[in-house]
C-alpha positions as CSV (number, residue, x, y, z in Angstrom):
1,X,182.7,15.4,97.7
2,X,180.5,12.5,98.5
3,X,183.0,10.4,100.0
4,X,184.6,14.0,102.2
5,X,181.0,14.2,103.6
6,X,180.9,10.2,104.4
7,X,184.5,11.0,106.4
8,X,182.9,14.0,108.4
9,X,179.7,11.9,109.0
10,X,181.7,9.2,110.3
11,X,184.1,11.4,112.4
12,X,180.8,13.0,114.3
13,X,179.3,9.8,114.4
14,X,182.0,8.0,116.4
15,X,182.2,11.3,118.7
16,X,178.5,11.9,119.7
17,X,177.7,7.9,119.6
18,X,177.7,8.0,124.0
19,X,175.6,11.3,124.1
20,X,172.7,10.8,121.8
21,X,169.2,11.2,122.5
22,X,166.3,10.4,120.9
23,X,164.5,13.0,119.6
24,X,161.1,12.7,120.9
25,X,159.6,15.6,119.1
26,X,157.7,13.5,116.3
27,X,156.5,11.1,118.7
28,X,154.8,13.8,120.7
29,X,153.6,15.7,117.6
30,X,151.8,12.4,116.4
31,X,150.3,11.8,119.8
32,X,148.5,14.9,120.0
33,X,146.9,14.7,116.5
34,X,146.0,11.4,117.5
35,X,144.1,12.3,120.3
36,X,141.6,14.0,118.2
37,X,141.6,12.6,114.9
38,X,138.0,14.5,113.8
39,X,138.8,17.4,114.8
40,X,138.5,20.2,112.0
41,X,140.8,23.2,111.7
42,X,139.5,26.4,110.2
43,X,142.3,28.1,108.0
44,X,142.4,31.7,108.3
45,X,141.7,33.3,105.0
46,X,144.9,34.1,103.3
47,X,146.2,37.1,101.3
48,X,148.9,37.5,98.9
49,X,152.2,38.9,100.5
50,X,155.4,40.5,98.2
51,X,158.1,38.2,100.5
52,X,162.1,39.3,99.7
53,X,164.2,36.3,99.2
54,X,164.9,35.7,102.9
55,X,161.6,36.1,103.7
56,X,162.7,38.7,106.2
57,X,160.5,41.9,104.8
58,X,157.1,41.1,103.4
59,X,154.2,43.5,102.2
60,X,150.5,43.6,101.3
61,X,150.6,45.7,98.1
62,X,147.2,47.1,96.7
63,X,148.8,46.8,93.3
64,X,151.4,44.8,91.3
65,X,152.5,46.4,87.9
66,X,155.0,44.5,85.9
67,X,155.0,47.0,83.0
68,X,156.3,45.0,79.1
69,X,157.9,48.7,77.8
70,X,159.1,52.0,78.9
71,X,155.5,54.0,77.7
72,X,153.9,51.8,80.2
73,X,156.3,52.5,82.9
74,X,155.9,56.0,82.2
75,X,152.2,55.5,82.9
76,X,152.4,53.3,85.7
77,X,154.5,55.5,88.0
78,X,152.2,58.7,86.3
79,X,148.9,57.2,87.7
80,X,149.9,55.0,90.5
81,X,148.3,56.5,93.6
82,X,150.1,56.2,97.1
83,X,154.0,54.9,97.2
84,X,155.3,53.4,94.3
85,X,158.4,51.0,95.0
86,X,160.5,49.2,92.4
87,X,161.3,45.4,93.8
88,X,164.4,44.0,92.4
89,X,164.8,40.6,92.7
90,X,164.0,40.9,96.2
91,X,167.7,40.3,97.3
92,X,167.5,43.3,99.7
93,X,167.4,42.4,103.4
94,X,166.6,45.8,104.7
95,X,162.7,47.2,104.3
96,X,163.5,49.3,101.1
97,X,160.8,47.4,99.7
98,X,157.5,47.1,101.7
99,X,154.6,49.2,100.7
100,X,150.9,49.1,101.2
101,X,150.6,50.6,98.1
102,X,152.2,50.0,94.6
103,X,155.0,47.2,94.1
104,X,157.0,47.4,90.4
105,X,158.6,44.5,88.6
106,X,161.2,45.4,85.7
107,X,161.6,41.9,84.7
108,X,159.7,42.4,81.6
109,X,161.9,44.9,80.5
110,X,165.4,43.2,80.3
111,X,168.3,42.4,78.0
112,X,171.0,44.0,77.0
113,X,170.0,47.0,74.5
114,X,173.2,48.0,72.9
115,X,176.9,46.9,73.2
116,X,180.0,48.7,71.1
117,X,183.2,47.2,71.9
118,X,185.1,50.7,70.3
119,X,183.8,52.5,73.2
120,X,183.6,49.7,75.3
121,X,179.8,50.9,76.8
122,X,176.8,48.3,76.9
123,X,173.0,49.7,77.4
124,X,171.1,47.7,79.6
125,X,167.7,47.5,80.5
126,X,167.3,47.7,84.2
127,X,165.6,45.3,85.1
128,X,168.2,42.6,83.3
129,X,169.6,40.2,86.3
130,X,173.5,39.7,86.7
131,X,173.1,36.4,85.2
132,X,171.4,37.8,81.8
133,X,174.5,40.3,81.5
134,X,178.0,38.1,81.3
135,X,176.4,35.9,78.0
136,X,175.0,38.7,75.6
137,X,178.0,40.5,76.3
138,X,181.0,37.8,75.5
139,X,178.5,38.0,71.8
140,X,180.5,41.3,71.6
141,X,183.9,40.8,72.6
142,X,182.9,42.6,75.8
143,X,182.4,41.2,79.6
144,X,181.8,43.2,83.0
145,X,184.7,44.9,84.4
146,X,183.6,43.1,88.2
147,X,180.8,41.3,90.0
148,X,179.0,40.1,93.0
149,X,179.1,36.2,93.8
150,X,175.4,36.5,93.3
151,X,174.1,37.2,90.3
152,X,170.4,36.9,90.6
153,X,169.9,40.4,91.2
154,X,168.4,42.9,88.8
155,X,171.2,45.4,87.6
156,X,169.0,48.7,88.9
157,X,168.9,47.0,92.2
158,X,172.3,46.1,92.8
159,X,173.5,49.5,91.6
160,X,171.0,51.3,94.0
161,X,172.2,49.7,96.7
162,X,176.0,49.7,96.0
163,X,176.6,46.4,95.3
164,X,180.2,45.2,95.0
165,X,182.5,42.4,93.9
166,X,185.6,41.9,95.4
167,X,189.2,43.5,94.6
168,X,191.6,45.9,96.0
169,X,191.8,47.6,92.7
170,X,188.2,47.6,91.5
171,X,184.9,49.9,93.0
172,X,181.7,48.5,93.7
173,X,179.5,47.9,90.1
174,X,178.4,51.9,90.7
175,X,181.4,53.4,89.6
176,X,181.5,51.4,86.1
177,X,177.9,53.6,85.2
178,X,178.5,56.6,82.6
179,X,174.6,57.2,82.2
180,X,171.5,56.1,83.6
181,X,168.0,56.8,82.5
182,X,165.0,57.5,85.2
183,X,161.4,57.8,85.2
184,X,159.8,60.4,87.5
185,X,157.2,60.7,90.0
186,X,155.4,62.5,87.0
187,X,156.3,59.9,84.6
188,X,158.6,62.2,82.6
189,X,162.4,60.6,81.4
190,X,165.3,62.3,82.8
191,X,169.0,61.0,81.3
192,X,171.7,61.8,83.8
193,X,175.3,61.4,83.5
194,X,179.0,63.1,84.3
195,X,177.6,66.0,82.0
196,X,174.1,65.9,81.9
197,X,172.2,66.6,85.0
198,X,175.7,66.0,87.1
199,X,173.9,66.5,91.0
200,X,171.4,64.0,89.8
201,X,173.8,61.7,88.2
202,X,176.0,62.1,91.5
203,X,172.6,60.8,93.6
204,X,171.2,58.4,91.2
205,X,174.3,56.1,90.8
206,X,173.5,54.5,94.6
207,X,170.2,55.7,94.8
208,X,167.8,53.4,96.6
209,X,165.3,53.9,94.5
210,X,164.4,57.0,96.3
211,X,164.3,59.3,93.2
212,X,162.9,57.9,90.6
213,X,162.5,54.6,88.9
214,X,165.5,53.5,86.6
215,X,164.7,52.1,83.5
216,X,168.1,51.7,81.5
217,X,171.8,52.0,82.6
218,X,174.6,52.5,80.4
219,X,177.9,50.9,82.1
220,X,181.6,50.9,81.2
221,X,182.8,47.1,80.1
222,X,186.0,45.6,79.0
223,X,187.3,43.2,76.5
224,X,186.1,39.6,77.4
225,X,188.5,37.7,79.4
226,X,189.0,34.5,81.3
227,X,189.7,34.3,85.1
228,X,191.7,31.2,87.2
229,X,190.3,30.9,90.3
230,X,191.8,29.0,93.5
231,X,190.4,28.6,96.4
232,X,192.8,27.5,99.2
233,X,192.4,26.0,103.2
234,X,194.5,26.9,105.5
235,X,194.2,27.8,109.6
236,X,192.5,31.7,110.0
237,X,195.6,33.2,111.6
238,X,197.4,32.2,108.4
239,X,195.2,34.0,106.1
240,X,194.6,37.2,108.6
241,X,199.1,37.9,108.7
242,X,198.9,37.5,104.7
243,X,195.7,39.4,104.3
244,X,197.0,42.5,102.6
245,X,199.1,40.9,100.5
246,X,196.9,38.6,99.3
247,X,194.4,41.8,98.3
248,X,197.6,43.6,96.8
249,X,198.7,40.6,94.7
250,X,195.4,39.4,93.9
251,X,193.4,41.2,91.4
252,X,190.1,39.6,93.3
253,X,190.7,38.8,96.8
254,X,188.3,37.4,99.7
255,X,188.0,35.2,102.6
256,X,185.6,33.3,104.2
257,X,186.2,32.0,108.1
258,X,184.1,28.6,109.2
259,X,182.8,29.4,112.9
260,X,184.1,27.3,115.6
261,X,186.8,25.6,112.8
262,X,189.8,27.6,113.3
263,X,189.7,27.6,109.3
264,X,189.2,29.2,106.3
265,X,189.8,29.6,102.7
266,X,191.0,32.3,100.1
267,X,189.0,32.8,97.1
268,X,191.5,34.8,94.7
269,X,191.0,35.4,90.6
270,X,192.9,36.2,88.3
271,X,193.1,37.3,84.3
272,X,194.6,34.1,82.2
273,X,194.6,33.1,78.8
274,X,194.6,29.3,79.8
275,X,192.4,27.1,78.5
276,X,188.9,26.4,80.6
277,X,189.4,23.4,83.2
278,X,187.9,22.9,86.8
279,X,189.4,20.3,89.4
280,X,187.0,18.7,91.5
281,X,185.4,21.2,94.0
282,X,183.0,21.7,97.2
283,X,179.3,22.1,96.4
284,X,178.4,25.2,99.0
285,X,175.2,24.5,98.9
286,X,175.9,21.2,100.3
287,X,178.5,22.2,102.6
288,X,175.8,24.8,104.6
289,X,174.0,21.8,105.3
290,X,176.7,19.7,106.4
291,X,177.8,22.3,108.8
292,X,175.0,22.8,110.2
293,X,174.3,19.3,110.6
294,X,177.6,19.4,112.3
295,X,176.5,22.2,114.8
296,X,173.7,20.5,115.8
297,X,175.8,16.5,116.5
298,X,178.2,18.9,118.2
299,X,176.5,22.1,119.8
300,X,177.5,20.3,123.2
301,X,181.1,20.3,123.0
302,X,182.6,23.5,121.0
303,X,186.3,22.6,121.4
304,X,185.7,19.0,119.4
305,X,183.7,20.3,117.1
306,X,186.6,22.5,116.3
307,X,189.1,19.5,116.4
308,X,186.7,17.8,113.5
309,X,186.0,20.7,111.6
310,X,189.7,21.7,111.1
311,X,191.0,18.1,110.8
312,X,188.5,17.4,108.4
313,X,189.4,20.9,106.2
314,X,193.1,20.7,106.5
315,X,192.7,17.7,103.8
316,X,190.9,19.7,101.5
317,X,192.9,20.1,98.1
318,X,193.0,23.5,96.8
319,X,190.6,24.0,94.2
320,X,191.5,25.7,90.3
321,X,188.7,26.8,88.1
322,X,189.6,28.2,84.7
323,X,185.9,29.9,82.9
324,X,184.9,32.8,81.3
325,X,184.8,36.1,84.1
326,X,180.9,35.9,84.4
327,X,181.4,31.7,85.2
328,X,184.1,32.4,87.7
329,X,182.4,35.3,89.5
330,X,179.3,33.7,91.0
331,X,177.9,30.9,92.8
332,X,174.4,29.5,93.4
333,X,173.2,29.8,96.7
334,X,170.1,27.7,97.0
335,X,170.3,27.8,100.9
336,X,168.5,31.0,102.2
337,X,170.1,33.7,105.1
338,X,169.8,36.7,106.1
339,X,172.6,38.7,106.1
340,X,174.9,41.7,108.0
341,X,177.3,43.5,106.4
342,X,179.4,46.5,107.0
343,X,182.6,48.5,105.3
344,X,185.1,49.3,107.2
345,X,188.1,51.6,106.0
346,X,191.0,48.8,105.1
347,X,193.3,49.6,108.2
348,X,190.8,48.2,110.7
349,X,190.0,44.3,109.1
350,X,192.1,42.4,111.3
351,X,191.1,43.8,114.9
352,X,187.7,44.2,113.8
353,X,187.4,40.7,112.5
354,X,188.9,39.4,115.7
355,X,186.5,40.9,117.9
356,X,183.9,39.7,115.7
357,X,184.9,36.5,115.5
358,X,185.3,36.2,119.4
359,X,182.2,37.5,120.0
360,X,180.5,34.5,117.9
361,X,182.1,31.9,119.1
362,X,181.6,32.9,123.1
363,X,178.2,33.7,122.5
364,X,176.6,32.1,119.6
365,X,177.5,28.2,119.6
366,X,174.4,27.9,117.2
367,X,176.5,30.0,114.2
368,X,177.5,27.9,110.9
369,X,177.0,30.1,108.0
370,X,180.6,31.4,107.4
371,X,181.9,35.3,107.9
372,X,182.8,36.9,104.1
373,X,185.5,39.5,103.9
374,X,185.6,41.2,101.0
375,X,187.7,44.5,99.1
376,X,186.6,47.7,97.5
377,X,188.1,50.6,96.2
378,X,187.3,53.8,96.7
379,X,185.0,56.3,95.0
380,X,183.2,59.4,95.0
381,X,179.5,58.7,94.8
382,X,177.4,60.5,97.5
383,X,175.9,57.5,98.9
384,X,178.5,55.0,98.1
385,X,179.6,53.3,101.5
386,X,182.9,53.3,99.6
387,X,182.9,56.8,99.4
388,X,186.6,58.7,99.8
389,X,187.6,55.7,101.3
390,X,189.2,52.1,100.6
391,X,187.3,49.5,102.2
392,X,187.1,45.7,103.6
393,X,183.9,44.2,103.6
394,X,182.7,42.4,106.4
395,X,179.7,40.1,106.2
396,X,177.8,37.7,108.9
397,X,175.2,35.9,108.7
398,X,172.5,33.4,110.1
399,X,170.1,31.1,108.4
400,X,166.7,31.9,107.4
401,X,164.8,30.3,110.0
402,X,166.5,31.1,112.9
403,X,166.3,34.7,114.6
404,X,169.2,36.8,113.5
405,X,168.6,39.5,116.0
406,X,170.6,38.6,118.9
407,X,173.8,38.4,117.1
408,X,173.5,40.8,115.3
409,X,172.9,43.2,117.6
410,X,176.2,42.2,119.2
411,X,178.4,42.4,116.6
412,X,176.3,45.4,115.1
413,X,178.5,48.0,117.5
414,X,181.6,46.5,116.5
415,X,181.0,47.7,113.2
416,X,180.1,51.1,114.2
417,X,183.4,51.3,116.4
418,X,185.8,50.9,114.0
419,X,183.5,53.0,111.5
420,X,182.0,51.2,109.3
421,X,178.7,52.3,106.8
422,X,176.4,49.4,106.5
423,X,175.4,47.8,102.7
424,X,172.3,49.1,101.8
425,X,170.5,46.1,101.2
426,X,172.2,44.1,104.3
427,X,170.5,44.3,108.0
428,X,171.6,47.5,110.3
429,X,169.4,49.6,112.7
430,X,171.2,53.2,111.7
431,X,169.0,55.9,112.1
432,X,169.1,59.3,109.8
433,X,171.3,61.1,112.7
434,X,174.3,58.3,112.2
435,X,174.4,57.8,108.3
436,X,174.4,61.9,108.1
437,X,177.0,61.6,110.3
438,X,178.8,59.0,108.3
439,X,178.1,60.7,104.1
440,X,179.5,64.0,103.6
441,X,177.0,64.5,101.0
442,X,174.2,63.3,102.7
443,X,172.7,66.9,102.3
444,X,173.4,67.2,99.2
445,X,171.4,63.7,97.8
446,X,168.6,64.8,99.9
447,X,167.8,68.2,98.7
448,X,168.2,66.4,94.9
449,X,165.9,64.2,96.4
450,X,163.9,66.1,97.1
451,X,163.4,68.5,94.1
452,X,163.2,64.9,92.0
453,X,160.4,64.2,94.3
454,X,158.7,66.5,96.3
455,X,155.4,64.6,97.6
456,X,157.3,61.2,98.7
457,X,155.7,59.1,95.7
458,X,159.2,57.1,95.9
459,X,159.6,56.7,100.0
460,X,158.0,54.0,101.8
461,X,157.7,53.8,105.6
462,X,162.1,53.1,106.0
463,X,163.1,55.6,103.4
464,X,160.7,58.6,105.2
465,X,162.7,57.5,108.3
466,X,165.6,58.7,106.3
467,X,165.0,61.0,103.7
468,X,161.8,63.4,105.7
């Protein structure tokens, strides 16, 4: 990979070397201090904020409660005055977080409780991360039947969100739970499942953390297995006429475009009993930073930093992985973003990408985080975005320091044109009026909503904007 970066370096090198500047930034910066060496600077007193992982939402909280067992949950959420709000891993975008109030931590209260591979269930704690899952199960002969490519976040918070994998066969992790266990405004347990409390069970599988706070989760597994994964370059048109038959042959399937390349690569996984082996591969980590470093040699002339960026891709070998499912699934993503993304019903991918992709690259020159498309089956949970529907997944996004808002809000209205629901946790300005509009049930999880909590101990500022 070293010596691939060394080739794009020199490539940009040799085409920006008659249009440099110097960057007189520091020089200035320096100046100024030096002009008054003495002076002192009085640091504003500082408080404590709750920050999501972005750093796009951010809160105050009068309290922080990491309770070590479920009595003290019980007691927690029983004598917490104000909004109470359960925090995940902070891998939420959107404000389903920020309180003035109460913030709740389950990370004391993870693991993996039970696992019977005759049944094939696993009892989880909910505050167990994605990462914490794939180990303790493969102990059992057992693995998870899909996942995200992240696996940082806490399993209550992926599931209340609908968070998804990829595959055109597979639902998002929501429809693999058979029980689920919540705590109550007044601190009481309620177990919910298919049978048990079915309208509650209906709510709570994508539930926002609007009705309660979730404190185990029993989920549907299968035996362990291995996945190949191969990752492949090739020009975008190429991928977009073999997109459905990559998600039909594939039993995971996505794509990811490079902005201003003209390429991208399939990410495809599938079952195999070969032994484990990887060839060598691109850090991605790494490769966000050399593309941005490439937007910034090259934000004067779009058109060659195309002609680099897919000459220097098209000698890209393809990639083969071999690992256990939980291995093969995610990757680390140590360079911060914050992210848009919408479902769109499966039929509309390719104009809707288009437009999308058009809209980027003749407005946004600055744009080097790639678009993410992704495939999920349909299912019938109220809130799901998947709901009565097979979807593509559409993801954009821009990095963490830079202002996200002005794209977005162009490509936003492409998403609601060709009708898609927003992820719960990704960035999107719909109001109560449009998701009713959009959930058939939307009704229906409200009034359970609100019988599970009348007074609003679960809804912060966003979710009153919803739900009241």
């Amino acid at each position: 990979m070293a010596k691939r970066r060394d080739v794009l370096t020199a490539l940009v090198a040799t085409a920006t070397a008659a249009v440099v500047k110097p960057n007189l930034s520091f020089a200035l910066g320096s100046a100024e201090a030096a002009a008054e060496p003495n002076k002192i600077i009085e640091k504003p007193k500082r408080k404590i904020p709750w920050r999501n992982w972005s750093g796009s939402q951010e809160c105050f909280p009068a309290a922080r409660k990491a309770p070590g067992n479920l009595s003290e949950l019980q007691e927690i959420v029983a004598s917490a005055p104000g909004v109470v709000r359960p925090v995940g891993a902070g891998h939420s975008f959107m404000p389903l977080v920020p309180t003035d109030d109460t913030v709740l931590s389950l990370g004391r209260m993870s693991g993996v409780i039970s696992a019977d591979p005759t049944t094939g269930q696993a009892k989880i704690w909910a505050g167990t991360t994605l990462g914490d899952i794939g180990g303790p199960l493969a102990e059992h002969g057992m693995a998870m039947i899909n996942m995200p490519d992240i696996d940082e976040q806490s399993l209550a918070g992926a599931l209340g969100t609908a968070t998804h994998g990829t595959g055109a066969t597979l639902g998002c992790l929501s429809t693999f739970v058979t029980e689920l266990e919540l705590v109550t405004a007044t601190g009481d347990l309620m177990t919910c499942s298919a049978d048990k409390n079915p309208d509650v069970f209906n709510a709570a599988r994508v539930n926002l953390g609007a009705l309660g706070v979730v404190s185990q989760i029993t989920l549907n597994t299968q035996p362990a297995y291995r996945l190949r994964r191969e990752t492949e370059w090739m020009p975008v048109e190429d991928i977009l006429d073999n997109v459905e038959s990559l998600a039909e042959n594939n039993r995971n399937f996505e794509f990811y475009y490079i902005p201003f390349s003209g390429m991208g690569f399939t990410d495809v996984h599938n079952i195999s009993t070969e032994d484990e082996s990887s060839t060598d591969g691109i850090d991605q980590n790494s490769a966000a930073s050399t593309l941005m470093s490439v937007r910034d040699w090259l934000s004067w002339s779009p058109k060659l930093r195309e002609l680099i960026l897919s000459g220097y891709m098209s000698t890209i070998d393809k990639e083969v992985v071999v690992a256990n499912s939980w291995e093969n699934y995610t990757k680390e993503r140590n360079v911060r973003f914050n992210e848009m993304e919408y479902h769109l019903p499966r039929a509309h991918l390719v104009d809707a990408f288009k437009e999308i992709r058009t809209t980027i690259e003749k407005n946004f020159p600055e744009v080097f985080f790639p678009l993410e498309v992704r495939y999920v089956k349909s299912d019938d949970i109220w809130l799901s975005p998947f709901n009565g529907r097979d979807s593509c997944s559409i993801a954009v996004h821009r990095f963490f320091k830079e202002d996200y808002k002005a794209m977005f809000n162009a490509i936003e209205p492409i998403f609601k044109k060709y009708g898609g629901r927003p992820h719960w946790g990704k960035l999107n300005t719909m109001n109560k009026l449009e998701l009713s509009e959009r959930y058939d049930n939307w009704s229906d999880f409200s009034e359970v909503r609100r019988q599970m909590d009348p007074n609003g101990k679960f809804l912060n500022k966003y979710l009153k904007t919803l739900f009241v």
